[in-house]
Every structure is written in structure tokens, then in C-alpha cells.
mmJSON file of the N, C-alpha and C atoms, coordinates in Angstrom:
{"data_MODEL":{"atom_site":{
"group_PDB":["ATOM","ATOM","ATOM","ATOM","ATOM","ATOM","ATOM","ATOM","ATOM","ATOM","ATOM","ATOM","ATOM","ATOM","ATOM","ATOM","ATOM","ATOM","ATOM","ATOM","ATOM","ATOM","ATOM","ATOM","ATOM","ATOM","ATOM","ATOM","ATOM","ATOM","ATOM","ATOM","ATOM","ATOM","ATOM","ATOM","ATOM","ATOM","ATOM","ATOM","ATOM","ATOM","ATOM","ATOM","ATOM","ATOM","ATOM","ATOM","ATOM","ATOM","ATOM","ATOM","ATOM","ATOM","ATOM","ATOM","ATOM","ATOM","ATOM","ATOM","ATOM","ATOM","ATOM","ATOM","ATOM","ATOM","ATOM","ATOM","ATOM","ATOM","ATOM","ATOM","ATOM","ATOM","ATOM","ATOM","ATOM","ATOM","ATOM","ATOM","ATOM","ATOM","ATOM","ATOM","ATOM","ATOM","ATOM","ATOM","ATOM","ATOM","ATOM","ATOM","ATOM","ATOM","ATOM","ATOM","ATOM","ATOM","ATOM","ATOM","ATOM","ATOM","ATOM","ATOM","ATOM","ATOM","ATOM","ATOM","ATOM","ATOM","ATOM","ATOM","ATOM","ATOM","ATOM","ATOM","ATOM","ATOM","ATOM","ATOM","ATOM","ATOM","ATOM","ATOM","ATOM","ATOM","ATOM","ATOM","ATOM","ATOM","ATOM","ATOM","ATOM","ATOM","ATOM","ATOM","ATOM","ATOM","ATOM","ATOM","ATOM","ATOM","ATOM","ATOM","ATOM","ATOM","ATOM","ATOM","ATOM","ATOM","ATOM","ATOM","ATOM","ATOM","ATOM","ATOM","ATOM","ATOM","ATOM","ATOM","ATOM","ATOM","ATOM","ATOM","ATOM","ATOM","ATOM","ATOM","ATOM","ATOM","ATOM","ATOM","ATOM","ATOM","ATOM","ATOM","ATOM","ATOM","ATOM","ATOM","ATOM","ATOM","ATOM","ATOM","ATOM","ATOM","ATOM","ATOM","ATOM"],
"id":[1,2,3,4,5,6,7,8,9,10,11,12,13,14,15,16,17,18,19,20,21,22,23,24,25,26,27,28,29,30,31,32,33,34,35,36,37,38,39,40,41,42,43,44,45,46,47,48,49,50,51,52,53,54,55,56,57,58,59,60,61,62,63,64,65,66,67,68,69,70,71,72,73,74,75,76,77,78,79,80,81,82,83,84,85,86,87,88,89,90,91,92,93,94,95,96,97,98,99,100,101,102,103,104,105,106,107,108,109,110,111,112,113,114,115,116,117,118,119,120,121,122,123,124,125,126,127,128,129,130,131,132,133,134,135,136,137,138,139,140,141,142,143,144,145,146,147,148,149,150,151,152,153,154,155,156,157,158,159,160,161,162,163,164,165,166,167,168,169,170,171,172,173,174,175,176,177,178,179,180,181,182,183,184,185,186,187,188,189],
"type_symbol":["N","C","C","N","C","C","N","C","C","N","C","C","N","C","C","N","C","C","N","C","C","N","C","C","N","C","C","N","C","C","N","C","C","N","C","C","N","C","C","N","C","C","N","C","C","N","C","C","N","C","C","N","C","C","N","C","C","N","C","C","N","C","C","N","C","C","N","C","C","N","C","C","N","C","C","N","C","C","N","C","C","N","C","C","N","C","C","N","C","C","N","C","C","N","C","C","N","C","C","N","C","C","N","C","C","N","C","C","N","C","C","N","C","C","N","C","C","N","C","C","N","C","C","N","C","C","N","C","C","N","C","C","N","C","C","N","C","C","N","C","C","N","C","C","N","C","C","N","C","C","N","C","C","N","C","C","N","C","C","N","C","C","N","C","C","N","C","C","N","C","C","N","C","C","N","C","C","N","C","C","N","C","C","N","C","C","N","C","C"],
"label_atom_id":["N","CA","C","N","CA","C","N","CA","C","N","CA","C","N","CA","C","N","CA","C","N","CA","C","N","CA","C","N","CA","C","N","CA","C","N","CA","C","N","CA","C","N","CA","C","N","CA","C","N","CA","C","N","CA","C","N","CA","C","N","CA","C","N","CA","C","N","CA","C","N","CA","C","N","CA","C","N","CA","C","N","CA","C","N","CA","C","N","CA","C","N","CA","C","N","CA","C","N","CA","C","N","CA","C","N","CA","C","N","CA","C","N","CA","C","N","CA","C","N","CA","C","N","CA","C","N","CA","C","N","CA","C","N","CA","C","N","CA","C","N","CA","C","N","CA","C","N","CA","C","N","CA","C","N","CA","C","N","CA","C","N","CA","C","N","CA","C","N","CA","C","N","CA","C","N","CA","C","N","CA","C","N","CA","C","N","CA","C","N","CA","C","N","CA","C","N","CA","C","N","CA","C","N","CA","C","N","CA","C","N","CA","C","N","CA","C","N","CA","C"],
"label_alt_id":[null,null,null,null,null,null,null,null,null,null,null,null,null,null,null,null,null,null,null,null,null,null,null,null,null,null,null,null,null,null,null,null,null,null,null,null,null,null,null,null,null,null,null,null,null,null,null,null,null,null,null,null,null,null,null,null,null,null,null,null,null,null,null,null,null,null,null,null,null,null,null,null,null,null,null,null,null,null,null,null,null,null,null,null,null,null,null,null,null,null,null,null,null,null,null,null,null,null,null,null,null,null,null,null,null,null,null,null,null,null,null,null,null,null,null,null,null,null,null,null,null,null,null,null,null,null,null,null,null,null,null,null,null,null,null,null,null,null,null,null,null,null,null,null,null,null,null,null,null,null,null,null,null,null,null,null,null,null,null,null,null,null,null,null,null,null,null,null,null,null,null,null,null,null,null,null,null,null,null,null,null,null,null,null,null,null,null,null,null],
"label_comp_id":["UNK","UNK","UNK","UNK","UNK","UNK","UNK","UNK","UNK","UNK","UNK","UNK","UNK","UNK","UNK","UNK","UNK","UNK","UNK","UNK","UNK","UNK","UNK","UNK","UNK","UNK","UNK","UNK","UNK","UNK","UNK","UNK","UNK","UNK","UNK","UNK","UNK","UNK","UNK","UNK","UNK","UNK","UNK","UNK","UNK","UNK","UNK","UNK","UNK","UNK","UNK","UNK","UNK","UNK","UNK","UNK","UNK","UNK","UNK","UNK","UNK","UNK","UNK","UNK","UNK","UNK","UNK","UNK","UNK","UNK","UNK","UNK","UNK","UNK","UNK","UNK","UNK","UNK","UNK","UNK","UNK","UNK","UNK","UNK","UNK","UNK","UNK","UNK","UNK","UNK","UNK","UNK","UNK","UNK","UNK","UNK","UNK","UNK","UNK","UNK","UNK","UNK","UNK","UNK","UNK","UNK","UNK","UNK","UNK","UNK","UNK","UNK","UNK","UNK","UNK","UNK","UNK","UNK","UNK","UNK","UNK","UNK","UNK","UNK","UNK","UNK","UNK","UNK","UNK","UNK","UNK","UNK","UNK","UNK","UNK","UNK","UNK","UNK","UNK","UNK","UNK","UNK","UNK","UNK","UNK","UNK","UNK","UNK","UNK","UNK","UNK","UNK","UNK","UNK","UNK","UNK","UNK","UNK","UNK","UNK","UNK","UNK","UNK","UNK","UNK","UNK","UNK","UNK","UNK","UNK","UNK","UNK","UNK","UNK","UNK","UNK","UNK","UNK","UNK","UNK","UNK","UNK","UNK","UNK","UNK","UNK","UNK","UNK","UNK"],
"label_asym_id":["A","A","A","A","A","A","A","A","A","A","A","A","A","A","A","A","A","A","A","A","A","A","A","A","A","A","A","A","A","A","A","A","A","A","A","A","A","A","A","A","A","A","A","A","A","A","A","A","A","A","A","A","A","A","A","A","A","A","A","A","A","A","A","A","A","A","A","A","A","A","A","A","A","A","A","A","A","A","A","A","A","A","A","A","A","A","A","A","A","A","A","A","A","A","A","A","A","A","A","A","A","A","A","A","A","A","A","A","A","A","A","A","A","A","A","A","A","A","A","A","A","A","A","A","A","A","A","A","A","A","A","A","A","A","A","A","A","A","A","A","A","A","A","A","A","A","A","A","A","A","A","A","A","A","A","A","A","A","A","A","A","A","A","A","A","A","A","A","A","A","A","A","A","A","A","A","A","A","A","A","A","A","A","A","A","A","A","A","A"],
"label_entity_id":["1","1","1","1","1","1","1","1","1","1","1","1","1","1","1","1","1","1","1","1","1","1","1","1","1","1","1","1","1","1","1","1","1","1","1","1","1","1","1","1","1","1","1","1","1","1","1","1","1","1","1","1","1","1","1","1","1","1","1","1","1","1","1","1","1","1","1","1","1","1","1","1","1","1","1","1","1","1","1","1","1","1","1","1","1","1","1","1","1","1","1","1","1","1","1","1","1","1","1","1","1","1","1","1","1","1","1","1","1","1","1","1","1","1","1","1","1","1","1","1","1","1","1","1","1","1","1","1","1","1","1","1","1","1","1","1","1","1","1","1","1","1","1","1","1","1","1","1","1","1","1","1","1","1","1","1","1","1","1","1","1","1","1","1","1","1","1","1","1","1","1","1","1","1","1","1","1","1","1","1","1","1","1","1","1","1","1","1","1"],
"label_seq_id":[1,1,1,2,2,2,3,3,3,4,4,4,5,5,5,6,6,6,7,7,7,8,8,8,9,9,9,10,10,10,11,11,11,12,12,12,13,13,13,14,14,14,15,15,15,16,16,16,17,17,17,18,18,18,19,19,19,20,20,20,21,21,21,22,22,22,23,23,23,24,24,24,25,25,25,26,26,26,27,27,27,28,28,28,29,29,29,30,30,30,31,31,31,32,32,32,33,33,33,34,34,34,35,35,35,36,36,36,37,37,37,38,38,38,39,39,39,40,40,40,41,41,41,42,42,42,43,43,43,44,44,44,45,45,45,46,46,46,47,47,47,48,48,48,49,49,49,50,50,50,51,51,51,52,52,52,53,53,53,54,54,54,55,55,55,56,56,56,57,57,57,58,58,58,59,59,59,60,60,60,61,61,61,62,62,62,63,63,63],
"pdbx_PDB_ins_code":[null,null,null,null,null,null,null,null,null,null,null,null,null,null,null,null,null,null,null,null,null,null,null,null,null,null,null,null,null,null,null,null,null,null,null,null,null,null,null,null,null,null,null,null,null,null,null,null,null,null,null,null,null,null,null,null,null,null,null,null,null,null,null,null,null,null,null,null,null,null,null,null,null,null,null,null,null,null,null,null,null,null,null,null,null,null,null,null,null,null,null,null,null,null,null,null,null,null,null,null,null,null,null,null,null,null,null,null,null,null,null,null,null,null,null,null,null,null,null,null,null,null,null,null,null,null,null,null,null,null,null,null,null,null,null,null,null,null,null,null,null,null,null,null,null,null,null,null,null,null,null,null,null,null,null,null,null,null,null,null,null,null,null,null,null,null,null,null,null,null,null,null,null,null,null,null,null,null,null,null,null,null,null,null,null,null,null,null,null],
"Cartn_x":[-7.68,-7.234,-7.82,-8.381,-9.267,-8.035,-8.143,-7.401,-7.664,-7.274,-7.427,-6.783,-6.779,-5.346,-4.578,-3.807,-2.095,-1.773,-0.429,0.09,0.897,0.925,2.12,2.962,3.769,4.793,5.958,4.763,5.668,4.567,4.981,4.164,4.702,4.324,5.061,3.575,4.658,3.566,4.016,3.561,4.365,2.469,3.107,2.513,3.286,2.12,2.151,1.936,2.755,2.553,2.841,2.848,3.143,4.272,5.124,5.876,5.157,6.139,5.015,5.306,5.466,5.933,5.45,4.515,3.895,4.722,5.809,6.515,6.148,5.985,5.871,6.23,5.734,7.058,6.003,7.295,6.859,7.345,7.115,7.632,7.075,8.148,8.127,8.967,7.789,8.694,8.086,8.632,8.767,8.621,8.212,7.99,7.893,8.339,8.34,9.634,9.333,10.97,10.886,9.783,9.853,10.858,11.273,12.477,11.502,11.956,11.969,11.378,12.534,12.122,11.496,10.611,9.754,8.706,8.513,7.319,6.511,7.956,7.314,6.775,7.394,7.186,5.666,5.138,4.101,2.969,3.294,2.895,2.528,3.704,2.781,2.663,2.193,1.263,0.022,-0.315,-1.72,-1.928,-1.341,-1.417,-2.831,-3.423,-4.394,-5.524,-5.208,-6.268,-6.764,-5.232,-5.801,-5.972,-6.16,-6.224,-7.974,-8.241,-9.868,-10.45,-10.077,-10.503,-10.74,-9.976,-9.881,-10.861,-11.015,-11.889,-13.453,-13.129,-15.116,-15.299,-14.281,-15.028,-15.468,-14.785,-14.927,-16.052,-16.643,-17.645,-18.732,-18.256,-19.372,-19.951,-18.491,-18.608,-17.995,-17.246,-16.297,-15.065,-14.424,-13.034,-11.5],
"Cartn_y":[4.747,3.368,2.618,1.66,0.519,0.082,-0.073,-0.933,-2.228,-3.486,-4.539,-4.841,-4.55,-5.084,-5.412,-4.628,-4.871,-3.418,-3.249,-1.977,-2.062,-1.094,-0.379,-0.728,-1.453,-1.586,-1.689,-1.329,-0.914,-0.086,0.425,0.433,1.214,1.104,1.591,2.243,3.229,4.157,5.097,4.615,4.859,5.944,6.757,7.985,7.802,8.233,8.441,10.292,10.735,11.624,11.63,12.831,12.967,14.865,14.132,15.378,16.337,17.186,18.432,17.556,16.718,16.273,15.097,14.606,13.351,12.193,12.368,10.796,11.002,9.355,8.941,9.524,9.498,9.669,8.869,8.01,7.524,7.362,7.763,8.163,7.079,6.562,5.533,5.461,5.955,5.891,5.1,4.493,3.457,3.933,3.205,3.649,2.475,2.811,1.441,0.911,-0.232,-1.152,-2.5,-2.735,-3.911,-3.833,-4.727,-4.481,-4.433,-4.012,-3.221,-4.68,-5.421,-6.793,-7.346,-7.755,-7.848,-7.147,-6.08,-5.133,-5.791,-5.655,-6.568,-7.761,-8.163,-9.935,-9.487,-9.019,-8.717,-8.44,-6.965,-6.522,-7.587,-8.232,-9.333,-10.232,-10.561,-11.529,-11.238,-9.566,-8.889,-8.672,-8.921,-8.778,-8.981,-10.155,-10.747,-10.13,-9.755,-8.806,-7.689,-6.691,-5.802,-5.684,-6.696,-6.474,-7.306,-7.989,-8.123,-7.489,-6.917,-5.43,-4.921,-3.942,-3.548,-3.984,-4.973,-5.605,-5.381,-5.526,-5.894,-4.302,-3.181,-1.89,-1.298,-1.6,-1.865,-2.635,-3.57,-3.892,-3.062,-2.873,-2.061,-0.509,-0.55,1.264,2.435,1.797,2.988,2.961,3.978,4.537,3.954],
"Cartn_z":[11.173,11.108,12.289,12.21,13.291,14.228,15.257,15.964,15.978,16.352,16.789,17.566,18.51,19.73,19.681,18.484,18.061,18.575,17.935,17.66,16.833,16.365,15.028,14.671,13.903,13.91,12.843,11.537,10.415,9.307,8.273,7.504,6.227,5.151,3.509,3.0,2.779,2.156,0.753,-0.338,-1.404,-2.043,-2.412,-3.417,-4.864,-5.875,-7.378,-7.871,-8.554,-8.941,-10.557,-10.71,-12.26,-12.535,-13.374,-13.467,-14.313,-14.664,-15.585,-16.867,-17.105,-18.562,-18.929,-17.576,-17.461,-17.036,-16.894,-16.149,-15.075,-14.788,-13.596,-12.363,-10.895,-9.957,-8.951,-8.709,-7.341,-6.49,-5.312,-3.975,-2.534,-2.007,-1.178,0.372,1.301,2.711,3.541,4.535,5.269,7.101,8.194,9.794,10.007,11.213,12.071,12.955,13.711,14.223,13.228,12.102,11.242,9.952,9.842,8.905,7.254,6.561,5.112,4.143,4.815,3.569,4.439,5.395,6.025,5.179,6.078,5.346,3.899,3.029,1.734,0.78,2.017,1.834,2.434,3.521,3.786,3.261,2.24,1.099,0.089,-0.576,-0.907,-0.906,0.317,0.434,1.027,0.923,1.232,-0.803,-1.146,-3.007,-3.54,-3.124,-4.026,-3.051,-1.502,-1.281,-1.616,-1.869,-2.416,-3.827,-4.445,-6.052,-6.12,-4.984,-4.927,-4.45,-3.527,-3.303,-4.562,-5.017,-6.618,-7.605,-7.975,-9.042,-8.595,-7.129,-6.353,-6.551,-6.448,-6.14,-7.772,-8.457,-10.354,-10.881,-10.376,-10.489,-9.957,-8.672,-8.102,-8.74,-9.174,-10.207,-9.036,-8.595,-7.211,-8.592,-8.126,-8.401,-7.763],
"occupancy":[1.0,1.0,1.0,1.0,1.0,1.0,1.0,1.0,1.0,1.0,1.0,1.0,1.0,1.0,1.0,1.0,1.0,1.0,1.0,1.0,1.0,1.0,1.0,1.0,1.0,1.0,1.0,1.0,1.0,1.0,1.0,1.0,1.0,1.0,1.0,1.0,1.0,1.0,1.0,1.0,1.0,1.0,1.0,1.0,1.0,1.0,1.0,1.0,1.0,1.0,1.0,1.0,1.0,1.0,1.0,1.0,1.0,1.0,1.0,1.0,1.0,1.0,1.0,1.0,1.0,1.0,1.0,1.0,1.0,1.0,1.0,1.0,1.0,1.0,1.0,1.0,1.0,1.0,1.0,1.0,1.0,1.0,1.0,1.0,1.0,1.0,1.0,1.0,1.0,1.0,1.0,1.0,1.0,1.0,1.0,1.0,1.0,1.0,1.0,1.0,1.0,1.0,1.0,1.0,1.0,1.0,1.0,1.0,1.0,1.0,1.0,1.0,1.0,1.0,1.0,1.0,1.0,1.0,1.0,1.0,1.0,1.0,1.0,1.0,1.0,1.0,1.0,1.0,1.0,1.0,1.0,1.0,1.0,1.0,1.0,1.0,1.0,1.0,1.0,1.0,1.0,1.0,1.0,1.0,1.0,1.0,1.0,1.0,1.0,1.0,1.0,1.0,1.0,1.0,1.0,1.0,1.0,1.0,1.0,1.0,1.0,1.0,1.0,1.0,1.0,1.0,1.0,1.0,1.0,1.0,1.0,1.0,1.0,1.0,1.0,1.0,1.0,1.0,1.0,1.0,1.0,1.0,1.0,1.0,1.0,1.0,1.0,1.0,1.0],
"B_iso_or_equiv":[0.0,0.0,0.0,0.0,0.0,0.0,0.0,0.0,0.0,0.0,0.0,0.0,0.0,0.0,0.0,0.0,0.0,0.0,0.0,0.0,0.0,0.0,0.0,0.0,0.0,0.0,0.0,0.0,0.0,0.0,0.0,0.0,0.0,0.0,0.0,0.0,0.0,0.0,0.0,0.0,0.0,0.0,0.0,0.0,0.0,0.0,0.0,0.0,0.0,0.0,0.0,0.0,0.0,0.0,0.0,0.0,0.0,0.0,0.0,0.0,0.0,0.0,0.0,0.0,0.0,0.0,0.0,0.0,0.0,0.0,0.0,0.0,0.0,0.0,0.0,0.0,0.0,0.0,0.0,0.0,0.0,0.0,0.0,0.0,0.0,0.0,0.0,0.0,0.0,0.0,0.0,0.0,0.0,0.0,0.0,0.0,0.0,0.0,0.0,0.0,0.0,0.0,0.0,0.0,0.0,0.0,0.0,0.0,0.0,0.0,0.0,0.0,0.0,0.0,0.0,0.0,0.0,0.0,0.0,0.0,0.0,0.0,0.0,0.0,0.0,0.0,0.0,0.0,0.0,0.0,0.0,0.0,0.0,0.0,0.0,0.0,0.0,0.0,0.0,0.0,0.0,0.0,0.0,0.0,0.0,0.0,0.0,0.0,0.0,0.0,0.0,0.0,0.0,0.0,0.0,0.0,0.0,0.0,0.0,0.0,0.0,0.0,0.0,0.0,0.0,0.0,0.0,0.0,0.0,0.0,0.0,0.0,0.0,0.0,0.0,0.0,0.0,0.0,0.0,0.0,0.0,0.0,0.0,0.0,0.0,0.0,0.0,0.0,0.0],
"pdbx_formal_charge":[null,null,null,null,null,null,null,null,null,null,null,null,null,null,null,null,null,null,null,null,null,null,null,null,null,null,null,null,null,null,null,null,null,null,null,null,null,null,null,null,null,null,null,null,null,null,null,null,null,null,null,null,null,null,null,null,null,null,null,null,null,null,null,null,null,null,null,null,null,null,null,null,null,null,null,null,null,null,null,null,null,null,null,null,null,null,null,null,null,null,null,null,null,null,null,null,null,null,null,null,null,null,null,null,null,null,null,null,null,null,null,null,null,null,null,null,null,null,null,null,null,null,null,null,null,null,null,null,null,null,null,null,null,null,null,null,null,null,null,null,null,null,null,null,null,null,null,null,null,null,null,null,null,null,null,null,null,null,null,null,null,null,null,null,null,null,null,null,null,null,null,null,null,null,null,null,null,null,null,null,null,null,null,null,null,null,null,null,null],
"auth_seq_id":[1,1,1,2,2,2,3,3,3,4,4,4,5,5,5,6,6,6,7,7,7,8,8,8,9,9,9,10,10,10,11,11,11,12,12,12,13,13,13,14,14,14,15,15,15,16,16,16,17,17,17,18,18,18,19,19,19,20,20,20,21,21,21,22,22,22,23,23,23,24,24,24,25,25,25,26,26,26,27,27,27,28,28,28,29,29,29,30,30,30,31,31,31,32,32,32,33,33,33,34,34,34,35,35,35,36,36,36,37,37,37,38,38,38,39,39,39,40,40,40,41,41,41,42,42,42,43,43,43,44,44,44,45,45,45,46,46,46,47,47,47,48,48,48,49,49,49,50,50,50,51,51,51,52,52,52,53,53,53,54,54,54,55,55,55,56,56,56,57,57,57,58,58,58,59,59,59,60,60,60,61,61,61,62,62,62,63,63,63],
"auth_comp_id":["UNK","UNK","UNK","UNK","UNK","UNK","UNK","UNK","UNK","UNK","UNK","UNK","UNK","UNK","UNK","UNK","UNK","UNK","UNK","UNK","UNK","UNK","UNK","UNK","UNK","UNK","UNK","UNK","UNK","UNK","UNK","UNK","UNK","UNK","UNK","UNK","UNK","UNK","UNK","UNK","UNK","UNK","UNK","UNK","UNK","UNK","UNK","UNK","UNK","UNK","UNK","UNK","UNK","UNK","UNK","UNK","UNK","UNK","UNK","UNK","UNK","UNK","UNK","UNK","UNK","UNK","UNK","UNK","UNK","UNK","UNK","UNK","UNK","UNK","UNK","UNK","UNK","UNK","UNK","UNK","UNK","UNK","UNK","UNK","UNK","UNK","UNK","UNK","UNK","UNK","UNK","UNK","UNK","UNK","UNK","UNK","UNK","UNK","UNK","UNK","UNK","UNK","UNK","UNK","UNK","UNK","UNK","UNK","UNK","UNK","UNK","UNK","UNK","UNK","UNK","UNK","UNK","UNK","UNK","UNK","UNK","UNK","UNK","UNK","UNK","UNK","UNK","UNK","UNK","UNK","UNK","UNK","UNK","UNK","UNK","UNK","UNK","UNK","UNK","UNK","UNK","UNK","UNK","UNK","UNK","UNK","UNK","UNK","UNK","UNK","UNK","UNK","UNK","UNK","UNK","UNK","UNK","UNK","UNK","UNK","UNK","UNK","UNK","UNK","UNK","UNK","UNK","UNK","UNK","UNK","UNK","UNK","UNK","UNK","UNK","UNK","UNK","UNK","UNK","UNK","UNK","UNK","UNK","UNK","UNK","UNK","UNK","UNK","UNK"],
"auth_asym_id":["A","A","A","A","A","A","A","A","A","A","A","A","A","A","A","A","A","A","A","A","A","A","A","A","A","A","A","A","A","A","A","A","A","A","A","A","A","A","A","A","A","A","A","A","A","A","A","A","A","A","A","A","A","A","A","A","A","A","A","A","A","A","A","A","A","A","A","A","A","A","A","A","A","A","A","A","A","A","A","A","A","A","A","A","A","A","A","A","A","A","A","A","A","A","A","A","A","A","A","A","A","A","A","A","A","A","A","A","A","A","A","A","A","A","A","A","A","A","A","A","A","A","A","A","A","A","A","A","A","A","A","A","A","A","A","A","A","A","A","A","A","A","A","A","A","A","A","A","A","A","A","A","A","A","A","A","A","A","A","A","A","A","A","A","A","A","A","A","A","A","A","A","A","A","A","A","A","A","A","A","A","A","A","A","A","A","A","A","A"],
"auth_atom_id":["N","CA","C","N","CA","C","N","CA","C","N","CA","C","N","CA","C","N","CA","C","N","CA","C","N","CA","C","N","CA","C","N","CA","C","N","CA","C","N","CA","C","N","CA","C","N","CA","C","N","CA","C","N","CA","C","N","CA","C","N","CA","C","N","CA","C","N","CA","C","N","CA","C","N","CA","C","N","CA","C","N","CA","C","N","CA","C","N","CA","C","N","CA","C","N","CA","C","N","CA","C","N","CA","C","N","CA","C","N","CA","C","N","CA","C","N","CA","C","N","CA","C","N","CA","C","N","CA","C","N","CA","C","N","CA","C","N","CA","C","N","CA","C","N","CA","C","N","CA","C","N","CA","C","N","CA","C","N","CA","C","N","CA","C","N","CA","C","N","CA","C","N","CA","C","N","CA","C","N","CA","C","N","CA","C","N","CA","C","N","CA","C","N","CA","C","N","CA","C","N","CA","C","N","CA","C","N","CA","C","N","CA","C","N","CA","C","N","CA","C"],
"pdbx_PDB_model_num":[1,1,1,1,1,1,1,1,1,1,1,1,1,1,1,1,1,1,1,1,1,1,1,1,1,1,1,1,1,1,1,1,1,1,1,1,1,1,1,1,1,1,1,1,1,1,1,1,1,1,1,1,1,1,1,1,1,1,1,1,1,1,1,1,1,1,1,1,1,1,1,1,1,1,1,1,1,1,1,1,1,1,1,1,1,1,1,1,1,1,1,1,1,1,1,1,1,1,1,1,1,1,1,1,1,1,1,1,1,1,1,1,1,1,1,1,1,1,1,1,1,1,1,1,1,1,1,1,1,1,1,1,1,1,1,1,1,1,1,1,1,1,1,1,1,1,1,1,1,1,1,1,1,1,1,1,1,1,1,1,1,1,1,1,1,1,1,1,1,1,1,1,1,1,1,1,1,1,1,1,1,1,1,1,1,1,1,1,1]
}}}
């Protein structure tokens, strides 16, 4: 992870799996002293970055 002359101070980190039966599972934990609904209001409003992200690497032919 890059620094920029901040530091740390929250972050959500949610994983996808799959049961043996194929449902979903998704798994979601949280670090930090930033509060939770913080964090997500955060989240999105990084939304349309990472979903252009997404599209540019689909064009490009990345995964």
C-alpha cells in the first residue's frame, strides 16, 4: 500500500466466497479509530471510482 503522508485510520475489507452448494458468502471486517458509518459513506463516495476502474480494466481485457 503507497503512503502519502497520512496514516491509517480505517479500513473495510469484505471477501466473497462460495459455499459447497454455491451460495454466496460474504464476509466483512472493519480496523481502525474511524467510525463504521463513516467508513461507508466513504466507500461510497469512492463508488464511481472503483466501478471506472472496473470498466477501463474490461476494456483493456484484465480480469
Amino acid at each position: 500500500m503507497m503512503s502519502y503522508g497520512a496514516i491509517h485510520v480505517g479500513s473495510i475489507h469484505i471477501g466473497y466466497d462460495l459455499a459447497d452448494d454455491g451460495e454466496p458468502i460474504t464476509t466483512v471486517t472493519t480496523d481502525g479509530d474511524m467510525p463504521l458509518v463513516t467508513q461507508l459513506g466513504l466507500l461510497r463516495l469512492a463508488e464511481d471510482t472503483l466501478m471506472n476502474g472496473a470498466l477501463d480494466d474490461e476494456e483493456d481485457g484484465d480480469d
